[in-house]
C-alpha positions in Angstrom: 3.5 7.7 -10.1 5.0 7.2 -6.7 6.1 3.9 -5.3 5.8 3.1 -1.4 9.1 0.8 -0.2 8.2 -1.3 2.7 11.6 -1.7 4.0 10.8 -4.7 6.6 9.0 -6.7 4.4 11.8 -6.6 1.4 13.6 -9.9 1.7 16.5 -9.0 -0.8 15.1 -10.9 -4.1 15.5 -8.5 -6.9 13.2 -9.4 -9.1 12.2 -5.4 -9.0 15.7 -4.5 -10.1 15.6 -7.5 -12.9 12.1 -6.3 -14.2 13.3 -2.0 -14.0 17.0 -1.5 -13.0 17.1 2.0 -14.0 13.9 2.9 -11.2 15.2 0.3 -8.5 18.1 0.7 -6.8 19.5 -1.9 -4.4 22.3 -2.1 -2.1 24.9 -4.6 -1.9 23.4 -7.9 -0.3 20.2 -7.1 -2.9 17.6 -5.0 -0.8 15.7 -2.1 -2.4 17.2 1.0 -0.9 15.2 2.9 1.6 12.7 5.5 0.5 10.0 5.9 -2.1 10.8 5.7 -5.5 9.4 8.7 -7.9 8.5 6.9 -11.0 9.4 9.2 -14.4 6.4 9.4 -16.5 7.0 6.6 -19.2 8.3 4.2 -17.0 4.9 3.9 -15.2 4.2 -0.2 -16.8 8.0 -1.0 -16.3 7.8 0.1 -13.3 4.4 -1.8 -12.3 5.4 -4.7 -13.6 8.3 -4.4 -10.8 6.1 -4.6 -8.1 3.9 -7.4 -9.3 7.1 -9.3 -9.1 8.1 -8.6 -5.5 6.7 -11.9 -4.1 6.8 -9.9 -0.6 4.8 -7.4 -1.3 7.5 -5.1 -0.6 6.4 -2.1 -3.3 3.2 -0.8 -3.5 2.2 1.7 -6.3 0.9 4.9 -4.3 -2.6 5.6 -6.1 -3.2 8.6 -4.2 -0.8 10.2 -6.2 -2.8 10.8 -9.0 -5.1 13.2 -6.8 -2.1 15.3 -5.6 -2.0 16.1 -9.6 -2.1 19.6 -9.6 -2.9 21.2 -13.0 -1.6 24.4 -12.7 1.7 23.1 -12.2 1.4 22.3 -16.4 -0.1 25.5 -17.6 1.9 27.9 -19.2 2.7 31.1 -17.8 1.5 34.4 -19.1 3.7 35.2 -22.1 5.0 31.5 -22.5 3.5 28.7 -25.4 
């Protein structure tokens, strides 16, 4: 799960950071840092519920993501199990 940050619109509330500090990371006056935020597999709900709370709209949960899965990338190689 990838998470879009959209910089201009983030007005420095936190709630992201109060709902999943360990996936948001802000700088010191309270903004979400620059950049997409890779979310670990398992933290995918916290991690939602984080940008339901923005009430600008600043995150976005990338759902193309999910079709850049690439199945190979999981399947053991020959002489591994």
């Amino acid at each position: 799960m990838r998470i879009i940050v959209h910089n201009a619109k983030c007005q420095g509330h936190a709630r992201c950071s109060a709902q999943a500090p360990s996936i948001f990371t802000l700088d010191d006056e309270g903004y979400v840092l620059p950049g997409d935020i890779n979310v670990a597999q398992g933290d995918e709900l916290l991690a939602s519920r984080a940008v339901r709370s923005c009430p600008e709209r600043a995150l976005e949960v990338d759902s193309s993501s999910a079709a850049r899965f690439d199945p190979a990338a999981i399947q053991p190689k020959a002489g591994e199990a």
